[in-house]
C-alpha positions, -999 to +999 in steps of 0.1 A: -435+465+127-471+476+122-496+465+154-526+464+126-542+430+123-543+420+090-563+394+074-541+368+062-502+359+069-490+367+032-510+408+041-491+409+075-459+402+054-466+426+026-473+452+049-443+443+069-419+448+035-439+475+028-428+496+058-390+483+058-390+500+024-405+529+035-386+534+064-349+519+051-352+537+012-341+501+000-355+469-009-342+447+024-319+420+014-323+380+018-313+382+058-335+413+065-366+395+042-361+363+065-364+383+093-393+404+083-412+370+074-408+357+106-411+388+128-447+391+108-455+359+108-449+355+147-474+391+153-500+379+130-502+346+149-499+363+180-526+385+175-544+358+161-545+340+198-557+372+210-584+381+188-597+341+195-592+344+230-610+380+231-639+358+212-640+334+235-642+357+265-674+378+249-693+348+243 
């Protein structure tokens, strides 16, 4: 899973299909999509915390 903070959930998912594509040659199926939503959807709101806790520490 990509480490690049991305701008929205629905990017961080896209870019998270993206690369299963890429790396796998196939189109993942329902179980591996699921997955891939959540696993993005849990680093995007991880990073999240730490780009508001980074903010919070500057000011």
């Amino acid at each position: 899973m990509p480490h690049t903070h991305t701008h929205s959930k629905a990017e961080a998912i896209h870019d998270a299909l993206e690369v299963f594509e890429e790396e796998h040659h196939h189109a993942p199926t329902a179980h591996e999509k699921a997955r891939l939503v959540s696993d993005a959807i849990k680093e995007w709101e991880h990073e999240e915390v730490e780009a508001m806790h980074a903010t919070d520490k500057v000011a």
